[in-house]
N, C-alpha and C positions, 0 to 999 in steps of 0.2 A: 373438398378435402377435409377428411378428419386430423383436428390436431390430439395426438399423444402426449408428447411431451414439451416442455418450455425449458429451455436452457437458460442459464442468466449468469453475468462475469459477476466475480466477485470486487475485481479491483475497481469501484467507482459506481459499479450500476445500485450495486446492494447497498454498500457501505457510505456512499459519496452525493447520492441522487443524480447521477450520468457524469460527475465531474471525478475524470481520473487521477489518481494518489498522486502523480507530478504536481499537477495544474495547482491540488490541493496544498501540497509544501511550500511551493512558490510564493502561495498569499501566506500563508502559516508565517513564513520566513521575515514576509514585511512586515505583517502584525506585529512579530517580535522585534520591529525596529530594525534588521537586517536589510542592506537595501542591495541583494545580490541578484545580479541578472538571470533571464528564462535558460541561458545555457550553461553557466554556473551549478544550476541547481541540478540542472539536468545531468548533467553529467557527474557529480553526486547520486542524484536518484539513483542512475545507471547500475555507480560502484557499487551502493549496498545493495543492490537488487542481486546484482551479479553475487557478491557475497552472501547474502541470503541462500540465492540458488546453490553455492556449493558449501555451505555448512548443513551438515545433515541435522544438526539439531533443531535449525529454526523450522523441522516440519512438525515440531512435537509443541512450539510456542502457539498461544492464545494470544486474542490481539496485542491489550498493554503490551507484552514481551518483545511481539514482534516489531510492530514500530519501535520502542525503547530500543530493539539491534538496528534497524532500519536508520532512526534518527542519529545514533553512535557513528552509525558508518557515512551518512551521510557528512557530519560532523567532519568528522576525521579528515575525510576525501576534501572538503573548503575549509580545513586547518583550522578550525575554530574550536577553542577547550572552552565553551561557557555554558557549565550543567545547568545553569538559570534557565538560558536561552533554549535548550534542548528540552527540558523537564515542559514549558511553555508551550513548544512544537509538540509534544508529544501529548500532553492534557488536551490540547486543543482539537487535535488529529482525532484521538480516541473518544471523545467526547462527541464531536460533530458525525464520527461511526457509528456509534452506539445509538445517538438520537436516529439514523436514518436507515438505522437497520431495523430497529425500531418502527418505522415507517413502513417498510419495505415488508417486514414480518405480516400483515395485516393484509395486504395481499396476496403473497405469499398461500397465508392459511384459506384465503377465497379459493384460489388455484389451484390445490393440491387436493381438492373435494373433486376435480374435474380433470385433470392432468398429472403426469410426474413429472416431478420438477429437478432438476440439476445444477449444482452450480459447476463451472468451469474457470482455471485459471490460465494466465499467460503465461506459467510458469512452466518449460519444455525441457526436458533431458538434452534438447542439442546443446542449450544455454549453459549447461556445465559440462560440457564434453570436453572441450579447451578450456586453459587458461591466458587469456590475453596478457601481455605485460601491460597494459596500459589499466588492466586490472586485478592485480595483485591484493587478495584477500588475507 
């Protein structure tokens, strides 16, 4: 079997080296001294994600911006105003992105001399069809 093409997710394979943007916030979280649990966060993640998916601007935001809405909503959703502690998450997030996209680039440009390459997100039109109450953006 001839391969064409290589599909690859963006949230964690490219950006995170296999470790998905949750897993990634979780430690981020500790780091900055927050000692908030895996379902805490989670459910955070969740809200801005969801928020993300139905604000039509965040499709036109570059990473910094994105995260920067990503970590606001997370914020928000675990009731915490401390732009220190967000500003922290966010440098840390994008930095640790950039080094491993960075990485991931260098392959990438091997691959695409030999196959077409795609990236694909988890991000699905069903995910904004409703609006949950339990998710109010």
């Amino acid at each position: 079997m001839l391969v064409r093409a290589v599909l690859f997710d963006f949230g964690g394979t490219l950006d995170g080296g296999g470790v998905h943007w949750l897993e990634r916030f979780v430690q981020l979280y500790r780091d900055a001294g927050l000692a908030l649990s895996f379902d805490r966060v989670r459910d955070a993640f969740d809200y801005a994600t969801y928020c993300a998916y139905t604000d039509p601007a965040v499709a036109d935001l570059r990473l910094q911006p994105l995260i920067e809405f990503h970590v606001a909503r997370q914020m928000e959703r675990l009731g915490l105003d401390d732009e220190s502690v967000a500003a922290r998450v966010v440098a840390a997030f994008v930095d640790g992105a950039r080094a491993r996209l960075a990485e991931s680039r260098t392959v990438l440009e091997r691959l695409r001399r030999r196959v077409a390459l795609g990236v694909v997100s988890t991000a699905t039109s069903t995910a904004c069809s409703t609006k949950p109450a339990s998710r109010p953006c």
